[in-house]
Each structure stands twice: as C-alpha cells, then as structure tokens.
Backbone as XML, in Angstrom:
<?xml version="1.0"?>
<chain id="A" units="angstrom">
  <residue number="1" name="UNK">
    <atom name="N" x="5.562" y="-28.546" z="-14.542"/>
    <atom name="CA" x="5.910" y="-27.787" z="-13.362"/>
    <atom name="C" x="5.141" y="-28.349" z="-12.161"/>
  </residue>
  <residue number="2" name="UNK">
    <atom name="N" x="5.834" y="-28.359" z="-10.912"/>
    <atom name="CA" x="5.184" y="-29.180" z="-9.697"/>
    <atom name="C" x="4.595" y="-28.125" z="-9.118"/>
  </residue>
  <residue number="3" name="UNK">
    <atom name="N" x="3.686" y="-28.256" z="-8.433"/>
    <atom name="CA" x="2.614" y="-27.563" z="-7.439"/>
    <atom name="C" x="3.416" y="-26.852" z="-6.269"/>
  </residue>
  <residue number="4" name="UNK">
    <atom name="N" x="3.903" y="-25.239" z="-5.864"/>
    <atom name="CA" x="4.350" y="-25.255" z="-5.236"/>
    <atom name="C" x="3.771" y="-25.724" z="-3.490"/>
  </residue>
  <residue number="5" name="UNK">
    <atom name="N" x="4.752" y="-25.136" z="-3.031"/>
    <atom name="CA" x="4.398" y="-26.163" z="-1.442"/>
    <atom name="C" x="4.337" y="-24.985" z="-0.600"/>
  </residue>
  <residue number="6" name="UNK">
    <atom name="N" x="3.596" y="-24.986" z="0.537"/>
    <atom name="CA" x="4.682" y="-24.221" z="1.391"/>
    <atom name="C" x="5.622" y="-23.367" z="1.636"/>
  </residue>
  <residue number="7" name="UNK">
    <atom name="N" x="6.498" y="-24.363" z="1.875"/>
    <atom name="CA" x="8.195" y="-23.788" z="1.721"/>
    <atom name="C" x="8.257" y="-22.501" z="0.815"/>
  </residue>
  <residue number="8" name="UNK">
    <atom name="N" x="7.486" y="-22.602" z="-0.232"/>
    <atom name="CA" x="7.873" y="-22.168" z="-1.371"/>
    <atom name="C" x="7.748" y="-20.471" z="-1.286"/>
  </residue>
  <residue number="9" name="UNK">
    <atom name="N" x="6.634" y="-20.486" z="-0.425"/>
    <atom name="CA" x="6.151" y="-19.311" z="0.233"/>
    <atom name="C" x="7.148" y="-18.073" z="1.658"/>
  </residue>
  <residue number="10" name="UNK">
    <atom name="N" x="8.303" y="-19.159" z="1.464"/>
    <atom name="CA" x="8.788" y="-18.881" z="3.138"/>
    <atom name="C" x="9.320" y="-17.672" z="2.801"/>
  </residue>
  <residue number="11" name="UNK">
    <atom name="N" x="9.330" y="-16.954" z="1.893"/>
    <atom name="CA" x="10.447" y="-15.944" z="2.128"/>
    <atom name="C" x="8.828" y="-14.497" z="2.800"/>
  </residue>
  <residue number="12" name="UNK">
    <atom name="N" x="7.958" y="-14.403" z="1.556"/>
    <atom name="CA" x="7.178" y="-13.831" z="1.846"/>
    <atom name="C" x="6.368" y="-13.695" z="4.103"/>
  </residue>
  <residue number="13" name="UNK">
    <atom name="N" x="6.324" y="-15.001" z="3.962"/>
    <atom name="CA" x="6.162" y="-15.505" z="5.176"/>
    <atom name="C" x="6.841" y="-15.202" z="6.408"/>
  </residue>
  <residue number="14" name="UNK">
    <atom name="N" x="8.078" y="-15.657" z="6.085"/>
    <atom name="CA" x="9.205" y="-14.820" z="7.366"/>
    <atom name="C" x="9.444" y="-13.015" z="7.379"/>
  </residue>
  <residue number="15" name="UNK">
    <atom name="N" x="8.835" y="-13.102" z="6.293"/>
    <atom name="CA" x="8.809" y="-11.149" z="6.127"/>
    <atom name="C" x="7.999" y="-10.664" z="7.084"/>
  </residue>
  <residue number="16" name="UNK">
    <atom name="N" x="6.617" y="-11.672" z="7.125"/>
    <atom name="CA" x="5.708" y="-10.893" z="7.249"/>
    <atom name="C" x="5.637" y="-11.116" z="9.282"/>
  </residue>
  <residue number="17" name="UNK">
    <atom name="N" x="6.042" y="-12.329" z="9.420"/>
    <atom name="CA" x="6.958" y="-12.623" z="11.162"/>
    <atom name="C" x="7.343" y="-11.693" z="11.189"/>
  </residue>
  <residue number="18" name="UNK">
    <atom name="N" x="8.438" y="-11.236" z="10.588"/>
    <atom name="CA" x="9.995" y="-10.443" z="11.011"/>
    <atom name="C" x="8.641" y="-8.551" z="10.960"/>
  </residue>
  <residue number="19" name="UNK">
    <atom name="N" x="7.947" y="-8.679" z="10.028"/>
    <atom name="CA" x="7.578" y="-6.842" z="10.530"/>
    <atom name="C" x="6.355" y="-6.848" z="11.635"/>
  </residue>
  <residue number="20" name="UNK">
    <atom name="N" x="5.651" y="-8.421" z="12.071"/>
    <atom name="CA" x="4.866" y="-8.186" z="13.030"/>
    <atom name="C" x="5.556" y="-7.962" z="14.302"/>
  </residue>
  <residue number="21" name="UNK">
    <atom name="N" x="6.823" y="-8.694" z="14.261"/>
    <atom name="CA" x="7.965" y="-8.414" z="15.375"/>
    <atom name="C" x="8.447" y="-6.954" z="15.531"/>
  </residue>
  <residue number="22" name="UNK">
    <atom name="N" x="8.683" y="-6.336" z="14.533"/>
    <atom name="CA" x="9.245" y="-5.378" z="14.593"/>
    <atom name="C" x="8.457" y="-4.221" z="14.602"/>
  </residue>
  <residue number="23" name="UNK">
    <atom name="N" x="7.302" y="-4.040" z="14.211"/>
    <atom name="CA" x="6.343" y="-3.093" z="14.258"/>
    <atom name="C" x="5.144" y="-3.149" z="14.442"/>
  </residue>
  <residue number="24" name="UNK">
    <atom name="N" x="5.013" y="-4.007" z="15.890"/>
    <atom name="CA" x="3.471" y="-4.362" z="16.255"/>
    <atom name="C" x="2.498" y="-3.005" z="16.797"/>
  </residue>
  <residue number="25" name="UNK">
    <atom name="N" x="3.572" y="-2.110" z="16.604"/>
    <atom name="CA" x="2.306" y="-0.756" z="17.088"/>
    <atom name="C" x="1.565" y="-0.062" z="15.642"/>
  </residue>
  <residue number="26" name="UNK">
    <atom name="N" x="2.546" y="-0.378" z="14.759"/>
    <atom name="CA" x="1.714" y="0.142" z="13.691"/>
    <atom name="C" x="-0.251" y="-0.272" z="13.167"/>
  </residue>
  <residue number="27" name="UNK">
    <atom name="N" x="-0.465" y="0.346" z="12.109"/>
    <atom name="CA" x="-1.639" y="-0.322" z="11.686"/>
    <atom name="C" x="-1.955" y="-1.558" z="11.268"/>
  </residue>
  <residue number="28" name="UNK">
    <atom name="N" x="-2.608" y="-2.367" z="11.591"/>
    <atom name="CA" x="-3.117" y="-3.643" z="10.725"/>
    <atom name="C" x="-2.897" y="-3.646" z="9.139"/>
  </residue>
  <residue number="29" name="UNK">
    <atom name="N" x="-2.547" y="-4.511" z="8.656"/>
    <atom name="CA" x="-2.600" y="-4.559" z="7.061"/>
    <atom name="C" x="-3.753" y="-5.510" z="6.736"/>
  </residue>
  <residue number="30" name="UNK">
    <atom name="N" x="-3.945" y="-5.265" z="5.274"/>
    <atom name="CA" x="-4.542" y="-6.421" z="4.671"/>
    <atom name="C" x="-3.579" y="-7.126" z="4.214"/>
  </residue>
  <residue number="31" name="UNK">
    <atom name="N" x="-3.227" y="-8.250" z="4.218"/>
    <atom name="CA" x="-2.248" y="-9.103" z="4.094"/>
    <atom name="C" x="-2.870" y="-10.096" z="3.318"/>
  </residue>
  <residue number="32" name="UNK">
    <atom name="N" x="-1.743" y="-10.301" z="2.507"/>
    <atom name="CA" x="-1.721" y="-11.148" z="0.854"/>
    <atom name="C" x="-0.617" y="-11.950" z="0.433"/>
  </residue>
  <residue number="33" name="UNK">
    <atom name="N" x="-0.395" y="-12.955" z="1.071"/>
    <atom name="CA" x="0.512" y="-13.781" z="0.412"/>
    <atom name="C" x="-0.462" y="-15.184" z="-1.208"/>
  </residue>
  <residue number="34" name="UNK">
    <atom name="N" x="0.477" y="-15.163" z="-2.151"/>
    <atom name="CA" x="-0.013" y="-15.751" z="-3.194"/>
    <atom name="C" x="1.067" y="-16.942" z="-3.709"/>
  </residue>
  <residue number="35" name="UNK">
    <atom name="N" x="0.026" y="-17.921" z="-4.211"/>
    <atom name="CA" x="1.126" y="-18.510" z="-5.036"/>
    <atom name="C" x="1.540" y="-18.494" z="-6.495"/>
  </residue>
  <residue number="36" name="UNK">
    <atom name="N" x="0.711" y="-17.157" z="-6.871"/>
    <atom name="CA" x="0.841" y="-16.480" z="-8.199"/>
    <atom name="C" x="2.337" y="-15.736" z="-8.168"/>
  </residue>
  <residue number="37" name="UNK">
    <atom name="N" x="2.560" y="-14.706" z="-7.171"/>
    <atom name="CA" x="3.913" y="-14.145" z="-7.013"/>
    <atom name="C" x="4.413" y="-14.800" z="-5.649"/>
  </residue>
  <residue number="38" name="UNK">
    <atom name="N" x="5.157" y="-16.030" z="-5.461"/>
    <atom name="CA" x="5.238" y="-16.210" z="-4.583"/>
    <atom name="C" x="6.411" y="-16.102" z="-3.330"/>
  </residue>
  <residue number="39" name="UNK">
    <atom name="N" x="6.825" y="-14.687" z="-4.195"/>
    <atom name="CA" x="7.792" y="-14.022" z="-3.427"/>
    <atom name="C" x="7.344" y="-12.823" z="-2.616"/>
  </residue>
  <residue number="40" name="UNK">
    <atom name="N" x="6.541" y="-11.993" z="-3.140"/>
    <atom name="CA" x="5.788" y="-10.943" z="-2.710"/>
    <atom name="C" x="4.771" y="-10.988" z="-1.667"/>
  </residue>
  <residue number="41" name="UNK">
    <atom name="N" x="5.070" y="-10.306" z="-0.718"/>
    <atom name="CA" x="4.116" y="-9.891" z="0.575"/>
    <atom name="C" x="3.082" y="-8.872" z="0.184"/>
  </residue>
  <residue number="42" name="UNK">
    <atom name="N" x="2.392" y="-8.803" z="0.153"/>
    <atom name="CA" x="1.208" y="-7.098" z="-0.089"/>
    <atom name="C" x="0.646" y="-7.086" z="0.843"/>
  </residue>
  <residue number="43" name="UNK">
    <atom name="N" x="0.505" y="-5.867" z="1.294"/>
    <atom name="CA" x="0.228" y="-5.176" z="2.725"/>
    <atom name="C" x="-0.695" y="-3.723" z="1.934"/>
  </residue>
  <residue number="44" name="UNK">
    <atom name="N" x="-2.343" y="-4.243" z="2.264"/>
    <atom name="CA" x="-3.247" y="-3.036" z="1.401"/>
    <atom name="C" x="-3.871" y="-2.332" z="3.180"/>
  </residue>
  <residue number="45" name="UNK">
    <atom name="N" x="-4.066" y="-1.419" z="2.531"/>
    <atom name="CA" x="-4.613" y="0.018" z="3.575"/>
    <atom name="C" x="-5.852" y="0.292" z="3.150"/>
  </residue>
  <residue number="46" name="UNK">
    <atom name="N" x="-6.915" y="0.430" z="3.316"/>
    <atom name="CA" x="-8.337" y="0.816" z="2.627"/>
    <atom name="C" x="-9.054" y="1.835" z="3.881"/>
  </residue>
  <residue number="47" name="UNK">
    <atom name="N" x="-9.662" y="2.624" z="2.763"/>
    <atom name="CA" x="-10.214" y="4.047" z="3.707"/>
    <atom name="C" x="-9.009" y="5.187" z="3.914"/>
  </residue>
  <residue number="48" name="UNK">
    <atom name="N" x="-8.248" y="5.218" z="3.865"/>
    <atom name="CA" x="-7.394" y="6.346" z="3.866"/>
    <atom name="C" x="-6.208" y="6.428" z="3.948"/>
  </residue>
  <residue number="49" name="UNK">
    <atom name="N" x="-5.046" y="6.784" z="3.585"/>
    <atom name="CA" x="-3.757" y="6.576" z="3.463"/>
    <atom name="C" x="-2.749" y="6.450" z="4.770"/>
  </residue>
  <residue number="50" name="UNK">
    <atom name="N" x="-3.425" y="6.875" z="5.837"/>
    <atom name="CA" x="-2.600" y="6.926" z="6.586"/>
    <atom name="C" x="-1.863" y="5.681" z="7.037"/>
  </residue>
  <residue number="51" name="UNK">
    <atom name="N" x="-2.780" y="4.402" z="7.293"/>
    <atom name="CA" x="-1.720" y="3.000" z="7.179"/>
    <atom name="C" x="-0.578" y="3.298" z="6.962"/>
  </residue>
  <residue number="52" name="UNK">
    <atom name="N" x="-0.790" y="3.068" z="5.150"/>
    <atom name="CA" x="0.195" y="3.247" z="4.380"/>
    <atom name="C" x="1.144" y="4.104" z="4.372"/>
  </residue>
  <residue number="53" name="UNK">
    <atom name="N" x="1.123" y="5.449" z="4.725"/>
    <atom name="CA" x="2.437" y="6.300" z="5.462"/>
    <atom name="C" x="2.862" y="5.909" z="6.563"/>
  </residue>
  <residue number="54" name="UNK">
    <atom name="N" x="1.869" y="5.348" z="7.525"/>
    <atom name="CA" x="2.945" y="4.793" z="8.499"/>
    <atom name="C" x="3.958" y="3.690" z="8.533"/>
  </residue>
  <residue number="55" name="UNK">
    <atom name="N" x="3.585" y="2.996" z="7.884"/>
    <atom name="CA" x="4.456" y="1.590" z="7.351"/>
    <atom name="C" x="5.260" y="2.333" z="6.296"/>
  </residue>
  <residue number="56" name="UNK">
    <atom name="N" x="5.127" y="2.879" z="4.797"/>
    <atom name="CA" x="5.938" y="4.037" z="4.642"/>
    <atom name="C" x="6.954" y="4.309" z="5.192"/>
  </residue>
  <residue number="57" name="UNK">
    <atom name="N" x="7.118" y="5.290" z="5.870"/>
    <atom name="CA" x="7.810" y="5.801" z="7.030"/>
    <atom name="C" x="9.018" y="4.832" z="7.479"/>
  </residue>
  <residue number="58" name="UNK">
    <atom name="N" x="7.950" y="4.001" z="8.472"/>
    <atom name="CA" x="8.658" y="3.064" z="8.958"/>
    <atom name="C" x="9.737" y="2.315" z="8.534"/>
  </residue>
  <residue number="59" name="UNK">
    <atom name="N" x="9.509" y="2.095" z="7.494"/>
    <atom name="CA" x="10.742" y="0.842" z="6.425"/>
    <atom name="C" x="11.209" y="1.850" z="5.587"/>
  </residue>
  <residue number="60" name="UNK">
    <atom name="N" x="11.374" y="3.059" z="6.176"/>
    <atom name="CA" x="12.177" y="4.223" z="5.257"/>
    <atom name="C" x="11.905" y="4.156" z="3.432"/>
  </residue>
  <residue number="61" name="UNK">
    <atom name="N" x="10.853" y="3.924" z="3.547"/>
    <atom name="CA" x="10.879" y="4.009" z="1.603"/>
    <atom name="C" x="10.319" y="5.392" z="1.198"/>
  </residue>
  <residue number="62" name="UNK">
    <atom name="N" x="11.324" y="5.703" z="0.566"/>
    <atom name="CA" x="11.645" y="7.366" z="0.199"/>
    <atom name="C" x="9.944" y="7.354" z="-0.632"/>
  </residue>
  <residue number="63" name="UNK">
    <atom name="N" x="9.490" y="8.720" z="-0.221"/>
    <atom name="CA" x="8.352" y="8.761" z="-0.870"/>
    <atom name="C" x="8.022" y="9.238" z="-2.092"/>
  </residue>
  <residue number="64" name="UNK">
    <atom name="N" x="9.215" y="9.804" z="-3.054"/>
    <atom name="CA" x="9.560" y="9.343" z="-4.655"/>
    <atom name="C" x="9.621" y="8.383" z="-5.057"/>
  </residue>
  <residue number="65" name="UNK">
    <atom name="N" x="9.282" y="7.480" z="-4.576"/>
    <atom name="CA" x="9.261" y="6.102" z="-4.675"/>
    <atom name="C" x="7.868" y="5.804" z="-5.239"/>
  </residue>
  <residue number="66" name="UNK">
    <atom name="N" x="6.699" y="6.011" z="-4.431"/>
    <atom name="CA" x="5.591" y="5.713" z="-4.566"/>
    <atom name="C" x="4.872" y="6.098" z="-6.090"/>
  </residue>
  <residue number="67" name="UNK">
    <atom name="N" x="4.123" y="5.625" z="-6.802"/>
    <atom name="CA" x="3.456" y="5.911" z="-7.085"/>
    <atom name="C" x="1.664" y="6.468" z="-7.065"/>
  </residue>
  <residue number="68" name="UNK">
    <atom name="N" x="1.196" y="7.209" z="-7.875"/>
    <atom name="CA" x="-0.293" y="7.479" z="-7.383"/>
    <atom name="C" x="-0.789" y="7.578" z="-8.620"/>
  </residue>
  <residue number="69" name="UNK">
    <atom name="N" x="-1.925" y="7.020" z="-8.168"/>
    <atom name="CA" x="-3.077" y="6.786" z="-9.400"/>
    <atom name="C" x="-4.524" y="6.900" z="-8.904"/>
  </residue>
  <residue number="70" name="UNK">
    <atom name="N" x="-5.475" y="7.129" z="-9.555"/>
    <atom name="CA" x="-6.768" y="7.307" z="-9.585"/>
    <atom name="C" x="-7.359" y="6.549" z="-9.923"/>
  </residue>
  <residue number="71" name="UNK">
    <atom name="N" x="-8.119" y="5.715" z="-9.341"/>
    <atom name="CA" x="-9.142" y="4.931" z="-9.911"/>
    <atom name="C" x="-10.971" y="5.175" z="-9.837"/>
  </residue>
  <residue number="72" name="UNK">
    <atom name="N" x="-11.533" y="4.373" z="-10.224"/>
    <atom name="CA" x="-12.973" y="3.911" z="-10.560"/>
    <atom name="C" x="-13.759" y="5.752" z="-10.405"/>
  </residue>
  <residue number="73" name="UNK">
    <atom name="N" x="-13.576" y="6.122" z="-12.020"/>
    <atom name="CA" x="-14.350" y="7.452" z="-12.214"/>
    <atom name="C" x="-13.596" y="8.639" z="-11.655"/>
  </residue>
  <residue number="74" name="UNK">
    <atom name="N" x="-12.816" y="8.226" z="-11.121"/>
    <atom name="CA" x="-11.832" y="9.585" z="-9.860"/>
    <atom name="C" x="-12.402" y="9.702" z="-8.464"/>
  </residue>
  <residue number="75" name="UNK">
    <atom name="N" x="-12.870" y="8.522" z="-8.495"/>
    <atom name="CA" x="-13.806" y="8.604" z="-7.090"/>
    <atom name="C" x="-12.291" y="7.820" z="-5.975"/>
  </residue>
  <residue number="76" name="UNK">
    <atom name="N" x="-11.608" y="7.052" z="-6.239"/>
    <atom name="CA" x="-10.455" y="6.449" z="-5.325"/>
    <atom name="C" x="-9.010" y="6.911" z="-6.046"/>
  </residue>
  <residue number="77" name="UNK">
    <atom name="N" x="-8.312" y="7.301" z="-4.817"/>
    <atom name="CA" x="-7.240" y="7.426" z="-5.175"/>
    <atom name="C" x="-6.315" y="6.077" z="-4.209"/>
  </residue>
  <residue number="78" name="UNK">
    <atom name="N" x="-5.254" y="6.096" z="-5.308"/>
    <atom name="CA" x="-3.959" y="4.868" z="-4.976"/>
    <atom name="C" x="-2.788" y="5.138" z="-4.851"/>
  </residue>
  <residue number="79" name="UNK">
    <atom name="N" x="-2.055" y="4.659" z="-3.740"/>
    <atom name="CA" x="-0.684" y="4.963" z="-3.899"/>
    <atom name="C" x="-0.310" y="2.993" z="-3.641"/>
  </residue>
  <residue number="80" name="UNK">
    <atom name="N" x="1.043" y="3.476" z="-4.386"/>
    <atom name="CA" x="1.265" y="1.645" z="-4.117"/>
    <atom name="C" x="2.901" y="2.444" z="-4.319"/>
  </residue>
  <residue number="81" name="UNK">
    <atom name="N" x="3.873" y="1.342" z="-3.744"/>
    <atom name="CA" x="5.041" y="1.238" z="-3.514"/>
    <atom name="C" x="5.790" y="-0.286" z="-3.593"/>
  </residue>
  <residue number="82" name="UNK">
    <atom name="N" x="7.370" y="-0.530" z="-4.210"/>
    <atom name="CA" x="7.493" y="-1.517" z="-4.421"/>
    <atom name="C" x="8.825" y="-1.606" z="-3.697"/>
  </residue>
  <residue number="83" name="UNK">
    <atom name="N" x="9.812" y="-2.334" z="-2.555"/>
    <atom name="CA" x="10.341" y="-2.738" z="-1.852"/>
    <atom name="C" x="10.888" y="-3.740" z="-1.435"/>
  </residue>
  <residue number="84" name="UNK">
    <atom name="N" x="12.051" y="-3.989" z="-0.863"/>
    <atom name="CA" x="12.796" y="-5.528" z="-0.874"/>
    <atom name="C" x="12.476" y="-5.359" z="0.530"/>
  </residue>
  <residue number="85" name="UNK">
    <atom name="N" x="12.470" y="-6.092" z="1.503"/>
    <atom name="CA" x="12.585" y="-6.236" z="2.963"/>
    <atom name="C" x="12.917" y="-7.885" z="3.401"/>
  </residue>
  <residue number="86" name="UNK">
    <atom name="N" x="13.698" y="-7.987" z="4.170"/>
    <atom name="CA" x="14.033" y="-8.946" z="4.565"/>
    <atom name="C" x="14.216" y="-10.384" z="3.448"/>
  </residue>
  <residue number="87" name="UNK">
    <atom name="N" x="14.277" y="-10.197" z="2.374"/>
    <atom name="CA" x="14.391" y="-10.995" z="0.868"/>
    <atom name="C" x="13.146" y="-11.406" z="0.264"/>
  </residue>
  <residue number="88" name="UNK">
    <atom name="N" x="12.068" y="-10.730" z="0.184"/>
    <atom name="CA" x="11.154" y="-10.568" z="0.347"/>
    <atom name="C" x="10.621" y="-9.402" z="-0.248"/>
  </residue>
  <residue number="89" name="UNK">
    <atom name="N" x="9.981" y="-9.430" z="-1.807"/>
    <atom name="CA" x="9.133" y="-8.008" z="-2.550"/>
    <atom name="C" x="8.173" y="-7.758" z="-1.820"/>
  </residue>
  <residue number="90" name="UNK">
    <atom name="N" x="8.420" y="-6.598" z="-1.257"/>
    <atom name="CA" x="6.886" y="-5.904" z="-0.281"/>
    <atom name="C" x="6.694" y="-5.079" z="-0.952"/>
  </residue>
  <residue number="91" name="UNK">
    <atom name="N" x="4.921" y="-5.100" z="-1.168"/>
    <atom name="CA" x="4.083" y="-4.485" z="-2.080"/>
    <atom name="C" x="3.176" y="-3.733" z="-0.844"/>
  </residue>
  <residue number="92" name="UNK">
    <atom name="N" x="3.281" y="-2.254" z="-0.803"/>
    <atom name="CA" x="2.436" y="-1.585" z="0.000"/>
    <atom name="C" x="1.419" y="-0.958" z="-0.967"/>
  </residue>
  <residue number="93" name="UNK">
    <atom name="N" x="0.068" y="-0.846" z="-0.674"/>
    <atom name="CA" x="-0.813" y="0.213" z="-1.779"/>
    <atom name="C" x="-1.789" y="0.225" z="-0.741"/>
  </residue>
  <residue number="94" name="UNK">
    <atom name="N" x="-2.132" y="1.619" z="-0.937"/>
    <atom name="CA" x="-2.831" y="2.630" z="-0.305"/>
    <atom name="C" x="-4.039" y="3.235" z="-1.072"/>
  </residue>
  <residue number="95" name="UNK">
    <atom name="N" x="-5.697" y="3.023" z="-0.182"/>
    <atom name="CA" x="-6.691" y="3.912" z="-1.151"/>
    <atom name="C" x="-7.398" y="4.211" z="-0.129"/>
  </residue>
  <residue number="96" name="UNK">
    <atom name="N" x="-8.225" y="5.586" z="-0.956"/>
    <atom name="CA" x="-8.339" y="6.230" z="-0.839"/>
    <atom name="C" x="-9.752" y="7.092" z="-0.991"/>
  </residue>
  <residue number="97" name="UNK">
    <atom name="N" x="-10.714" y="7.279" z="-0.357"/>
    <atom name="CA" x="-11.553" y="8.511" z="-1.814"/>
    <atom name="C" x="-11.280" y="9.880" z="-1.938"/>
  </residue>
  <residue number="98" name="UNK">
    <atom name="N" x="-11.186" y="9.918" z="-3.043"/>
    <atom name="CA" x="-11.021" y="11.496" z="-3.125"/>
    <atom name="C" x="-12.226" y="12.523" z="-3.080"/>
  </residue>
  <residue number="99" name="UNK">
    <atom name="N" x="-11.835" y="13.257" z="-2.140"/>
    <atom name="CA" x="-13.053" y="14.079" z="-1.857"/>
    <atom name="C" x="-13.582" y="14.676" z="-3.276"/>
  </residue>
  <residue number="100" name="UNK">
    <atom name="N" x="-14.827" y="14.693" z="-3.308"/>
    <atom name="CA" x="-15.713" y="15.729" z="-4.352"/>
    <atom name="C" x="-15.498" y="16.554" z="-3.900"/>
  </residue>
  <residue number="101" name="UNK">
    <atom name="N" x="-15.166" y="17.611" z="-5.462"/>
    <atom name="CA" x="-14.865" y="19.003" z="-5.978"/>
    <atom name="C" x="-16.419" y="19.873" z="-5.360"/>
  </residue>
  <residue number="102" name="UNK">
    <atom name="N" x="-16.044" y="20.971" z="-4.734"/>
    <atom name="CA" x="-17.184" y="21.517" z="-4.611"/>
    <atom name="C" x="-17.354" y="22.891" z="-5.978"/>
  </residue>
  <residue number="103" name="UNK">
    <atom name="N" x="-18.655" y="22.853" z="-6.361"/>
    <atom name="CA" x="-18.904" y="23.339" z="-7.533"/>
    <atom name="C" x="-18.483" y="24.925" z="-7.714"/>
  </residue>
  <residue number="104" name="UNK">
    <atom name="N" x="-17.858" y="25.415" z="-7.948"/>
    <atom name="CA" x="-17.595" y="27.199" z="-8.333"/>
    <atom name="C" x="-18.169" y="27.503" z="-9.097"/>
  </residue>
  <residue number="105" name="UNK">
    <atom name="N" x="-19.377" y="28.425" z="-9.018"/>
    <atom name="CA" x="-20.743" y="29.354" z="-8.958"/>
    <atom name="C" x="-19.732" y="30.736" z="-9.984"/>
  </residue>
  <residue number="106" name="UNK">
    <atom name="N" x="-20.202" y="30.310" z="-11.553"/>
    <atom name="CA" x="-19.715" y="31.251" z="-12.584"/>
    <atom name="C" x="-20.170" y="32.807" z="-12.099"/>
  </residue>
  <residue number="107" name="UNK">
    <atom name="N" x="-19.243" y="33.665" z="-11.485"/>
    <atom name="CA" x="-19.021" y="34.641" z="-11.216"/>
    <atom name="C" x="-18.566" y="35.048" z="-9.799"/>
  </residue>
  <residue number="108" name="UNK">
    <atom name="N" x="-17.988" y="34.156" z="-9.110"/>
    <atom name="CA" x="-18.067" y="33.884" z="-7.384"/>
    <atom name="C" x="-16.305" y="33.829" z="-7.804"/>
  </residue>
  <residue number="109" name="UNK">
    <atom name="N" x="-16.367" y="34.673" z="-6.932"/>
    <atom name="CA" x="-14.544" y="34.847" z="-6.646"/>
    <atom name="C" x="-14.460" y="36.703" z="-6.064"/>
  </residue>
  <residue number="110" name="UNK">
    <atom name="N" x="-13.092" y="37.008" z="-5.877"/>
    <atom name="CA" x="-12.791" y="38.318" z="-5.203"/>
    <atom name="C" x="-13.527" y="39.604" z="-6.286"/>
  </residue>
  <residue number="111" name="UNK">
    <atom name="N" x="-14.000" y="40.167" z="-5.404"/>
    <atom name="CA" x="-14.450" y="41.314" z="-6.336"/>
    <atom name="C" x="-13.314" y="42.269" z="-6.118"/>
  </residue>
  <residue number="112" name="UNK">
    <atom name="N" x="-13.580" y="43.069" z="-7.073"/>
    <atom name="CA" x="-12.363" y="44.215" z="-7.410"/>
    <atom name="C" x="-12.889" y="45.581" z="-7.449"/>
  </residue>
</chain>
C-alpha cells in the first residue's frame, strides 16, 4: 500500500473550508484531520458542551443522534455525534465535567 498524499485528505479538508465559510461566528474547534481515517474531520469542544451544541444545532443533527458517555471515574462527561457534511464524516464530541454530587446528610429531607 502507497503512503497516502495530500490529496488524499481533500475531502476532510474542503469540509473543514466549506464550515469555516459558513459558520465563522460559531466556536473554535479542536480540529483533527488524520491519515488513520482519512475521510473524517473531528471537531472536539473541551470544558463544556456548549461548542458542541452550537455546531450541533447548526448542521441540524437531530440530538437523538448523539451519544453520551462518562468517562475517567465519572469525573467527564462525553457527547460525540457522527455526520456526513459536505462528503466528508464529521465527528463532533463534546466534554465535559460533571459536577460533584453534593452529599445528603442521613435524615435531611422534608419533615412531616
């Protein structure tokens, strides 16, 4: 198998032109093009989800779509989403921390 090139990358690439064109007010991404998947764009959000709903939103991807997961101890939460755009797999994922539980004090609730 030959080394891809470039080119090889263009679809991811012109995706990622075509949504700075089209949605330069949104949030910054972390942006990930690879030559492991070298069709796929990933666009990561870190610190809090909102990025990621706005781009969301934006490219109308129904939010049954998404998945969510928990990671490292339950301390981060993830949403990631998977999408065609412009011929082009766009990978959005979103994290998160999840706030700590505050402790409920065995006998603390409505008295009667």
């Amino acid at each position: 198998m030959s080394p891809l090139t470039l080119a090889d990358l263009s679809a991811p690439l012109m995706t990622l032109r075509m949504l700075g064109a089209e949605f330069p007010h949104l949030p910054a991404p972390c942006v990930t093009v690879s030559t492991v998947y070298p069709e796929r764009l990933e666009l990561s959000f870190h610190d809090d989800f909102a990025g990621f709903e706005a781009w969301r939103e934006a490219l109308n991807i129904a939010p049954e779509s998404v998945v969510h997961r928990v990671q490292v101890g339950g301390q981060t939460g993830v949403l990631r989403v998977r999408a065609t755009f412009a011929g082009a797999e766009l990978e959005l994922t979103g994290y998160a921390k999840v706030p700590a539980l505050e402790p409920v004090l065995s006998g603390a609730g409505a008295v009667s």
